[in-house]
PANU-977883 format. One record per residue (C-alpha): residue in three letters; x, y, z. Coordinates in pm, 1 decimal, decimal comma, always signed. Example, Ala and Ser with C-alpha at 12.3 -4.5 7.8 and 13.67 -1.06 7.14 Angstrom:
PANU-977883
 rest        X        Y        Z
  ALA  +1230,0   -450,0   +780,0
  SER  +1367,0   -106,0   +714,0
This chain:
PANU-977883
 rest        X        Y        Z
  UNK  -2396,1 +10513,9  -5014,5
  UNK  -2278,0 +10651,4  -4657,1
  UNK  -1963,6 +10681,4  -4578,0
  UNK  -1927,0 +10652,1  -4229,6
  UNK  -1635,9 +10846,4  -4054,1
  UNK  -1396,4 +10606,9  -3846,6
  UNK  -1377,9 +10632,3  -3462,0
  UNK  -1040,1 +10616,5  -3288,0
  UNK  -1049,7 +10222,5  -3187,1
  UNK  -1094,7 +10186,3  -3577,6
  UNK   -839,2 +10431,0  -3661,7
  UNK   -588,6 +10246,2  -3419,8
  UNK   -689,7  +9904,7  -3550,4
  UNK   -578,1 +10031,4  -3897,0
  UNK   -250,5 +10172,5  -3792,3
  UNK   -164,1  +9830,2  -3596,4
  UNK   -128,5  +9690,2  -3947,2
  UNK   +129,6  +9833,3  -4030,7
  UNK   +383,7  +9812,5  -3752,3
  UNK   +705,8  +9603,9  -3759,4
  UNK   +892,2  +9684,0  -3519,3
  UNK   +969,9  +9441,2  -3193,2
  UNK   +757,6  +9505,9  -2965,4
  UNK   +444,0  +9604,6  -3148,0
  UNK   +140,5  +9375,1  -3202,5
  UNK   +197,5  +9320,1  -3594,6
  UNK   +571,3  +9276,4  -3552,0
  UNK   +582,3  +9024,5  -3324,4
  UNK   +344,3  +8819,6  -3513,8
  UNK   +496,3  +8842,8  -3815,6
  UNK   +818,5  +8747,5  -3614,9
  UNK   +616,9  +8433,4  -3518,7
  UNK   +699,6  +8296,6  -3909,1
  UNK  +1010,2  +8173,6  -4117,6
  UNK  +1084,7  +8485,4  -4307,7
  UNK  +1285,7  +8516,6  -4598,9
  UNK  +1586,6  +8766,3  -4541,7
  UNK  +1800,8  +8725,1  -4858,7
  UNK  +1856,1  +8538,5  -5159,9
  UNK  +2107,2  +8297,6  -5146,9
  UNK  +2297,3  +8371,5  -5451,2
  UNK  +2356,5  +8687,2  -5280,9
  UNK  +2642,2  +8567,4  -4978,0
  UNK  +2901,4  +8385,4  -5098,8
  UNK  +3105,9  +8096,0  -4860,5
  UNK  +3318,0  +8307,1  -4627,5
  UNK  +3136,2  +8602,8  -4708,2
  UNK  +2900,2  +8843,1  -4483,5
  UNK  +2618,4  +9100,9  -4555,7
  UNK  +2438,3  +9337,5  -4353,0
  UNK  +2050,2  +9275,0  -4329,2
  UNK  +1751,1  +9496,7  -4193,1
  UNK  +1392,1  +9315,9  -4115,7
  UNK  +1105,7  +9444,2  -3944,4
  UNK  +1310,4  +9740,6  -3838,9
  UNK  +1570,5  +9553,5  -3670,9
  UNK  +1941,2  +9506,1  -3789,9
  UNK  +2077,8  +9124,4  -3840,0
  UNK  +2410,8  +9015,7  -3966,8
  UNK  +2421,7  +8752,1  -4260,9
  UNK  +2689,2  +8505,8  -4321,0
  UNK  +2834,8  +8189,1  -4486,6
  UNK  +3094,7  +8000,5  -4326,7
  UNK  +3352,6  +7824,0  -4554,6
  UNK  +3160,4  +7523,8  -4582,4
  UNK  +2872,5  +7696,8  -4722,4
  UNK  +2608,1  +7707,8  -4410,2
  UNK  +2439,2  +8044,9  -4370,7
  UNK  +2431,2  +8165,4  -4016,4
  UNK  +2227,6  +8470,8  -3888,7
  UNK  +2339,4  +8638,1  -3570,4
  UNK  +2348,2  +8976,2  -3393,7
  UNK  +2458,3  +9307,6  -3634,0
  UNK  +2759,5  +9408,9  -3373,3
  UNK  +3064,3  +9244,9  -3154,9
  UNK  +2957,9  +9252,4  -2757,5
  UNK  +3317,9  +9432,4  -2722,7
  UNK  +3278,5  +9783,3  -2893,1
  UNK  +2998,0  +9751,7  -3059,2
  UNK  +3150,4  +9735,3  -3383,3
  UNK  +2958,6  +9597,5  -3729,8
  UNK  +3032,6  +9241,0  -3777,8
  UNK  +2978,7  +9222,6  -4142,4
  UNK  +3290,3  +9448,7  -4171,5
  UNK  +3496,5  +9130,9  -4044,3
  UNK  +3631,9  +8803,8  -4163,2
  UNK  +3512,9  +8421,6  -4202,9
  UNK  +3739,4  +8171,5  -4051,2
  UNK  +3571,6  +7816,5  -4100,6
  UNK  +3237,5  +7883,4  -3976,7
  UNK  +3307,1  +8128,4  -3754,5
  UNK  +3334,9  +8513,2  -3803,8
  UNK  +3584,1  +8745,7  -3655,4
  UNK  +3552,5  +9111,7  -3539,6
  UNK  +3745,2  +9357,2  -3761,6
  UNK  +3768,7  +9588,8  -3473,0
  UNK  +3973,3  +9374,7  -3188,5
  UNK  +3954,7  +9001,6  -3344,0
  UNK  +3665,0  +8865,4  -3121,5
  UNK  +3554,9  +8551,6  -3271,0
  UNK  +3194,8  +8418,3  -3262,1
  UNK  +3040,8  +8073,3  -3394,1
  UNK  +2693,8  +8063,9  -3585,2
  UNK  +2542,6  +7994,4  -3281,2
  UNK  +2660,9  +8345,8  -3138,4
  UNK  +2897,5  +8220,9  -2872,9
  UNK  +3242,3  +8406,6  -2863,6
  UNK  +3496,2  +8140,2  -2924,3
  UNK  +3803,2  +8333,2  -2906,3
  UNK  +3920,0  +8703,0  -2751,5
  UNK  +4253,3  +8724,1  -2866,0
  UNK  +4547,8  +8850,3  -2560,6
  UNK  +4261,5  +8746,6  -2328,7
  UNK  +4198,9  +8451,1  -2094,6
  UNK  +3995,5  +8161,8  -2287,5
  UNK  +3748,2  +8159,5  -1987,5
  UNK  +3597,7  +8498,2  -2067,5
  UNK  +3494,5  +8401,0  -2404,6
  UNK  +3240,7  +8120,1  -2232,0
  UNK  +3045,2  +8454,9  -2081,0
  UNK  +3045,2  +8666,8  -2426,6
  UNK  +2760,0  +8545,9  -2621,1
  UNK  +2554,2  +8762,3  -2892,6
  UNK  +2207,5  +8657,5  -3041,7
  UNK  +2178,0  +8399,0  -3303,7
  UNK  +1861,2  +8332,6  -3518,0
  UNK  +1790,2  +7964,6  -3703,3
  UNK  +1769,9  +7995,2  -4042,1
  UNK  +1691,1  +7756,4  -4372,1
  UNK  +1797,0  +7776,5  -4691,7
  UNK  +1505,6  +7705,2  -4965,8
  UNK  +1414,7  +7727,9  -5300,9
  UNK  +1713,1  +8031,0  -5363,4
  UNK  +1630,2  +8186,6  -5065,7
  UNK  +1731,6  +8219,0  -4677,0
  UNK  +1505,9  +8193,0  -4445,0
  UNK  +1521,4  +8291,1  -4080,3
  UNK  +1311,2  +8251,5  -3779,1
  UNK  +1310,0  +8571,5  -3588,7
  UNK  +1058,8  +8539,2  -3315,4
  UNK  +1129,3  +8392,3  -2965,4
  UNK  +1081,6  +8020,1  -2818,4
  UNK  +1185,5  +7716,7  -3057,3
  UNK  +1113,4  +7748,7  -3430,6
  UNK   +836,8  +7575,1  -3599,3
  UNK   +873,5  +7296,6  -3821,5
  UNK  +1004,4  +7451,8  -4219,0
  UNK   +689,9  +7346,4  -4398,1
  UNK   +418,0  +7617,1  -4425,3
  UNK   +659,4  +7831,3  -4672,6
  UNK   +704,2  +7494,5  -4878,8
  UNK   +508,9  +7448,2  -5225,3
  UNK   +573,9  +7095,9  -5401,1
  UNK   +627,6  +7337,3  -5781,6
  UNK   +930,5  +7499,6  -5626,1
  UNK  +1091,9  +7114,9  -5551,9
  UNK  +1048,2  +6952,1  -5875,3
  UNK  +1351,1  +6830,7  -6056,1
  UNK  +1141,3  +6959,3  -6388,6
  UNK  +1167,0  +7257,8  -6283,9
  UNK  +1374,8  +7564,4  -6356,3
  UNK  +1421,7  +7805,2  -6021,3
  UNK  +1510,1  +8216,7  -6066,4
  UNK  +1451,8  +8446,8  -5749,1
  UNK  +1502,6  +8834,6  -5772,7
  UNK  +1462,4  +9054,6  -5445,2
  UNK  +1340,3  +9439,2  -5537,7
  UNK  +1286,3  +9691,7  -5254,5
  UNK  +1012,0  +9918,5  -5288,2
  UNK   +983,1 +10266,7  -5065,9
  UNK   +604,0 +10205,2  -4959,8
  UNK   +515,8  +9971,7  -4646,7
  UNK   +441,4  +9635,1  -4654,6
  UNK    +96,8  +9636,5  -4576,4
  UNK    -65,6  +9776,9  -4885,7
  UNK   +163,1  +9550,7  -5077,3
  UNK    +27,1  +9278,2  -4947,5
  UNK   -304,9  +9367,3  -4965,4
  UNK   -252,7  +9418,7  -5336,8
  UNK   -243,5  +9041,0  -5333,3
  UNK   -610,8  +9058,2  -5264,9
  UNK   -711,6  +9296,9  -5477,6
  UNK   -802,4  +9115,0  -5795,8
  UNK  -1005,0  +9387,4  -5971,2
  UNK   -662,7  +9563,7  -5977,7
  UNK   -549,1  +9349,7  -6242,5
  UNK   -815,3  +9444,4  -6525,3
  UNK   -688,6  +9857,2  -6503,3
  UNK   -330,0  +9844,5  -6379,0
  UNK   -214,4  +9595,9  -6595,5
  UNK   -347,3  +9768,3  -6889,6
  UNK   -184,1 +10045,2  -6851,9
  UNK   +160,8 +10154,8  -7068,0
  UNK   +216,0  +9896,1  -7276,1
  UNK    -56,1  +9561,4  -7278,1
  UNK   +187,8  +9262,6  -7193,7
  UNK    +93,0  +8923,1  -7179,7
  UNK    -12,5  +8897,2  -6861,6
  UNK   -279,0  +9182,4  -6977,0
  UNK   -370,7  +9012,1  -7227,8
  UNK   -465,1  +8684,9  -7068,8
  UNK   -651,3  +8828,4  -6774,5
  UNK   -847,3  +9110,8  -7036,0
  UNK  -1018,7  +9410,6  -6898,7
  UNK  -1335,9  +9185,3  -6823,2
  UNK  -1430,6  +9269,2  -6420,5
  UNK  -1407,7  +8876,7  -6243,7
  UNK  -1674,1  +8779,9  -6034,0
  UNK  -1475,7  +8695,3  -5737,7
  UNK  -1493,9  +8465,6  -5411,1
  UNK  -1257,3  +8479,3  -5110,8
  UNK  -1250,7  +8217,6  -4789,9
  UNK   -987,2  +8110,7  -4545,4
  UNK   -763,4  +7791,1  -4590,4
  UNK   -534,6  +7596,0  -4348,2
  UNK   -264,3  +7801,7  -4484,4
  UNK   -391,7  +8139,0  -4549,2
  UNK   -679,8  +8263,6  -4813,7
  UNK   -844,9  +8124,5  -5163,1
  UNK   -890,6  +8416,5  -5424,6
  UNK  -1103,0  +8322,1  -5705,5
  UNK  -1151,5  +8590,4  -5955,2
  UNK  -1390,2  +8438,5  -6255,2
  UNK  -1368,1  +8643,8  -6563,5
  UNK  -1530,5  +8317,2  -6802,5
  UNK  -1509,0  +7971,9  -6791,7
  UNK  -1200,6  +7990,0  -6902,7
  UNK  -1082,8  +8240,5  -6748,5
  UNK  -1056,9  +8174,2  -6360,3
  UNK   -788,8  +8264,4  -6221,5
  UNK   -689,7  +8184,6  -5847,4
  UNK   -444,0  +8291,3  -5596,0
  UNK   -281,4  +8077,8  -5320,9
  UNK   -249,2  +8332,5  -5003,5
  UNK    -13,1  +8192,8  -4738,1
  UNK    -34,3  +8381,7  -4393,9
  UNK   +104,2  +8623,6  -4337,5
  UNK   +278,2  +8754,0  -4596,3
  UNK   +304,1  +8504,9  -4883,2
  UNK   +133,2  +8492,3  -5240,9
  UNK   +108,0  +8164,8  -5479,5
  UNK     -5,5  +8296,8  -5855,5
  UNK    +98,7  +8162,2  -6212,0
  UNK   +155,2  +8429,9  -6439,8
  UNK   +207,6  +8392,1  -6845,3
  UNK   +532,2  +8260,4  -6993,3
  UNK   +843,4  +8479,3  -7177,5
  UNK   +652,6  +8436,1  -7452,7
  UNK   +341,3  +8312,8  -7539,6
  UNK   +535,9  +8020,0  -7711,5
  UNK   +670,6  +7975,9  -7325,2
  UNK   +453,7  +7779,6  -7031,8
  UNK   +313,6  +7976,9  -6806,6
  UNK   +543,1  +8000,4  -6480,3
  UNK   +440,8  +7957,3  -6134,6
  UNK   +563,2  +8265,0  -5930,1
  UNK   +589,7  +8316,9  -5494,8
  UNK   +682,6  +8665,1  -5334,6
  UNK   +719,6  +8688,8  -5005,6
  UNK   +656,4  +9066,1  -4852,3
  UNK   +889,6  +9141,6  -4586,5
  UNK   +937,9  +9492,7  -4434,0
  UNK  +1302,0  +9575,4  -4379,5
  UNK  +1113,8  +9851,9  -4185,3
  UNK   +781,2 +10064,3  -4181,3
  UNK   +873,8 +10268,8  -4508,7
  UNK  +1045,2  +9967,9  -4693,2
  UNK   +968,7  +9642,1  -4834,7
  UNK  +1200,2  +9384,5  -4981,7
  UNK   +964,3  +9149,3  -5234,2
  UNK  +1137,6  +8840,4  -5234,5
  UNK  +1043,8  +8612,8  -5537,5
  UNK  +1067,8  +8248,7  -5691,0
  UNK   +984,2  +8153,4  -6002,6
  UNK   +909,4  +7804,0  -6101,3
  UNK   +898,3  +7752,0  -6497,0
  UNK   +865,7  +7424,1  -6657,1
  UNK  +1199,1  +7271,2  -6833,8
  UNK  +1166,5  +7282,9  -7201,9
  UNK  +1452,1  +7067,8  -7308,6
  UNK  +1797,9  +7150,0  -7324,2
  UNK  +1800,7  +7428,1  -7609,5
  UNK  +1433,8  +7597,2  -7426,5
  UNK  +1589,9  +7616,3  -7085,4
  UNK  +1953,8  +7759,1  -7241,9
  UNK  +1692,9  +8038,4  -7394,3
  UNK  +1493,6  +8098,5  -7054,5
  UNK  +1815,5  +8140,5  -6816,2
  UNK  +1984,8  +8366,5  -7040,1
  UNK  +1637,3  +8607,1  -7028,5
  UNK  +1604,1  +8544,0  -6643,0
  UNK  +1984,9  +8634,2  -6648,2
  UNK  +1927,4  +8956,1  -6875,1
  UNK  +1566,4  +9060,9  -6717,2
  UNK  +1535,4  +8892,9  -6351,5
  UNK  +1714,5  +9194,6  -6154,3
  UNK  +1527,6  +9496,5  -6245,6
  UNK  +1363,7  +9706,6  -6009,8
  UNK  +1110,7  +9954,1  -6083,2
  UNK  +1154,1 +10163,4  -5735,6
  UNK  +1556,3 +10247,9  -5998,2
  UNK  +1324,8 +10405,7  -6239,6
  UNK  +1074,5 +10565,3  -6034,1
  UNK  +1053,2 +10919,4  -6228,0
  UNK  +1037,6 +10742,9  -6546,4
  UNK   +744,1 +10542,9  -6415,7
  UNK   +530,7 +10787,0  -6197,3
  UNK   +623,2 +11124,2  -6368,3
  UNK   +661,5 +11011,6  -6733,5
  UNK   +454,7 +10677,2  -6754,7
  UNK   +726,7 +10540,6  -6954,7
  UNK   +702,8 +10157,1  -6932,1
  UNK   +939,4  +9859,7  -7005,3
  UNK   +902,6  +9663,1  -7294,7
  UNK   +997,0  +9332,6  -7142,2
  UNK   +617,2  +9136,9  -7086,9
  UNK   +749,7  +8892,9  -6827,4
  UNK   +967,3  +9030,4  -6582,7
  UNK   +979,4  +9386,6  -6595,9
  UNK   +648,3  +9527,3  -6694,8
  UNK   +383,7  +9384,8  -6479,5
  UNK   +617,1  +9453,9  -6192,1
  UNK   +644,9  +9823,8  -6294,2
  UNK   +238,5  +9862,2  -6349,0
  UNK   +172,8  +9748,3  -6007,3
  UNK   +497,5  +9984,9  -5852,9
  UNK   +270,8 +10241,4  -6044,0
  UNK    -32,4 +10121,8  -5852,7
  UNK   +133,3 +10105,5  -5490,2
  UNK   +374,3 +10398,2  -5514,2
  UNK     +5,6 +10595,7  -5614,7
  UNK    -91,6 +10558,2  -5244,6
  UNK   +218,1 +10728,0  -5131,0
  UNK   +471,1 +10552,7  -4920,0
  UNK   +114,5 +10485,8  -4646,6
  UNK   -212,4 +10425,4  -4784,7
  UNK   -434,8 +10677,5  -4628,9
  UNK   -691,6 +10417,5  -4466,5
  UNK   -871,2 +10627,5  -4257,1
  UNK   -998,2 +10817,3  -4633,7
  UNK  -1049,9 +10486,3  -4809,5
  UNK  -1412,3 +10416,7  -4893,1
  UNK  -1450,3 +10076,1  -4936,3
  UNK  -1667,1  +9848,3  -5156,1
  UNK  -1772,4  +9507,5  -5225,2
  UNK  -1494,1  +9435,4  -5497,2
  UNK  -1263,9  +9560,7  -5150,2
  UNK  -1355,9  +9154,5  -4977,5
  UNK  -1045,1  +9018,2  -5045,4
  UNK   -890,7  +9320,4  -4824,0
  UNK  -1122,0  +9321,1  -4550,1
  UNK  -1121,2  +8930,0  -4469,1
  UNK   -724,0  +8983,3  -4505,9
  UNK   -736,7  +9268,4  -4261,8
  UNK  -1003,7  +9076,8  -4029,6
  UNK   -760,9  +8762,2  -4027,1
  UNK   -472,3  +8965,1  -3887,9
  UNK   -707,4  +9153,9  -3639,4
  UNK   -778,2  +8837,9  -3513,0
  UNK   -447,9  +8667,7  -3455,7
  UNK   -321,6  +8996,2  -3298,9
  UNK   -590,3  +8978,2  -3073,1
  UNK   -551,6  +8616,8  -2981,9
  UNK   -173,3  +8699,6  -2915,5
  UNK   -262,8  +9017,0  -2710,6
  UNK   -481,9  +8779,4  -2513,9
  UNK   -223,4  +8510,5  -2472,2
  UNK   -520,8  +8315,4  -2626,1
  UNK   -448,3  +7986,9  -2902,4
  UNK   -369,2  +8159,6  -3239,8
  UNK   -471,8  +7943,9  -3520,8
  UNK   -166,5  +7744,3  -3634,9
  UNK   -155,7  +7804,5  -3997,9
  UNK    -56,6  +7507,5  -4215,0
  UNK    +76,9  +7353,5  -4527,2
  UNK   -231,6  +7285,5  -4789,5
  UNK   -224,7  +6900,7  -4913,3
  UNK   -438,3  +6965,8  -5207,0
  UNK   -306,8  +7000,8  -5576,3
  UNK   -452,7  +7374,8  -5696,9
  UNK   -512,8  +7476,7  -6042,5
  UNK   -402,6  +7828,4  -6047,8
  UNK   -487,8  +7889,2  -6387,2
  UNK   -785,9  +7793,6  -6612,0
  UNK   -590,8  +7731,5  -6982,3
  UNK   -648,9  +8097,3  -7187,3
  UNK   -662,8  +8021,7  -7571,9
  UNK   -360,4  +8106,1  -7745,2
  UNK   -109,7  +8052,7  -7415,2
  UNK   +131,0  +7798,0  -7375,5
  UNK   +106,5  +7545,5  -7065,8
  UNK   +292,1  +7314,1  -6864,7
């Protein structure tokens, strides 16, 4: 096989994808989505947090009542961080000089000042949803869309046990993502260190694998045997539907959601939800005390350990599949060098992902109708049973 060299336009067309920023192609598409910025266990009522997304800085509060509000990152007075201030009701308060501002970003009070000045102060506000344990924002311009393409009927069952965890990995979003396509990965990474359930159900066996576009994204299909297909729900843009194995093998398997959102080019927070069947009151009293012990780690806090000394976690269901593919990602270096990639067939999954945001871009750049991406209404089987594994 050739490998052809890539021209500039190519080149160009690569870099594009990995741009976040306001103002460049990828970043205001990806602005054009609900996006989760936090998880909601992590702001308190009457509390505020700083937040970074897509390069751009965002301030994160609850008012007493418990209603998140995003608005700008600084007071229109002095410029000073608002996160450093105080919630009164639903409103937050400047540390600096006392300026007050509602969720909606209107200043509602200067103290010493004349109340008519505070109807000409306002700062930016963003609309934002709370679901499934995490908050969502829309950051792009012109009304929000309706909150239903993020949704997925397994994270609103009452039958159901919810845990999200947000890690933040030093690579850019981009190849993380397009690890999400990549199902050949998952018979060599995930063999790797220690062989954890997940390992063990998928087996070394290469998957004959399909790929097409949805309403809501893109159908992976890797086929290792009959029983043994295993398919992943892609929502665009930056969304990935999967069950992965139980606790335990005694334990269902769990459906699991991460959403890949750059806080900026060289950063990624992975939000994610898992969804695990209830298993009775003594079962579930066992699964949220692991989840409790096991659903924070992060392998970017033990990245020597990992790439230098290949020393892997023994927990199967949280920790060590996320730390084989940190291996895999952190490998390409905080960029994947594209322009040396020499892609193959097993590569189709990345190339119709790629193709799919080359076109939307271009539809955008054009001021042309981008597709408007949509909520499946079909029940998927994720998961072909694998003998010996527990299910729901």
């Amino acid at each position: 096989m050739a490998w052809r060299q890539l021209s500039d336009q190519q080149l160009e067309a690569l870099t594009k994808l990995t741009e976040t920023a306001r103002g460049t192609e990828m970043g205001d598409l990806l602005r054009g989505f609900w996006q989760p910025v936090s998880l909601a266990r992590q702001v308190e009522p009457g509390k505020a947090k700083p937040v970074r997304v897509f390069s751009e800085d965002f301030t994160l509060y609850r008012g007493r009542g418990g209603r998140p509000y995003l608005v700008a990152p600084r007071c229109a007075h002095r410029g000073s961080l608002l996160h450093t201030g105080w919630i009164e009701g639903e409103e937050l308060r400047c540390i600096y000089h006392g300026w007050q501002y509602a969720g909606s970003g209107q200043c509602v009070e200067i103290p010493s000042e004349d109340p008519s000045i505070c109807a000409k102060v306002q700062i930016a506000s963003y609309p934002v949803h709370e679901y499934a344990g995490l908050i969502f924002a829309y950051l792009g311009d012109g009304q929000a869309p309706e909150f239903d393409l993020p949704r997925k009927e397994v994270f609103e069952r009452p039958d159901r046990l919810l845990f999200t965890r947000e890690q933040i990995w030093p690579a850019n979003w981009f190849q993380q993502t397009e690890n999400s396509m990549d199902a050949v990965h998952v018979s060599f990474v995930h063999q790797m260190g220690v062989v954890g359930t997940f390992g063990q159900a998928v087996t070394r066996t290469l998957p004959a694998l399909a790929y097409h576009e949805t309403d809501a994204g893109i159908r992976q299909i890797a086929t290792r045997s009959p029983t043994n297909v295993r398919v992943s729900d892609w929502t665009f843009p930056n969304n990935n539907h999967i069950v992965v194995p139980g606790i335990t093998k005694e334990h269902p398997w769990m459906d699991t959601a991460i959403w890949l959102v750059a806080i900026d080019d060289t950063r990624t927070s992975r939000f994610q939800v898992y969804s695990v069947p209830s298993m009775g009151e003594d079962g579930d009293r066992e699964i949220r005390a692991h989840f409790a012990k096991h659903v924070d780690y992060d392998p970017s806090q033990h990245h020597d350990e990992l790439i230098r000394d290949a020393k892997y976690p023994q927990e199967m269901a949280l920790e060590l599949t996320n730390a084989q593919d940190y291996v895999a990602v952190m490998g390409q270096g905080c960029f994947a060098d594209r322009a040396g990639e020499k892609l193959v067939g097993s590569d189709a999954g990345i190339q119709l992902q790629r193709r799919l945001f080359w076109r939307e871009m271009e539809a955008m750049r054009k001021g042309a109708g981008r597709k408007q991406w949509k909520q499946l209404n079909e029940k998927l089987e994720l998961q072909t049973a694998v003998p010996g594994a527990a299910r729901a």
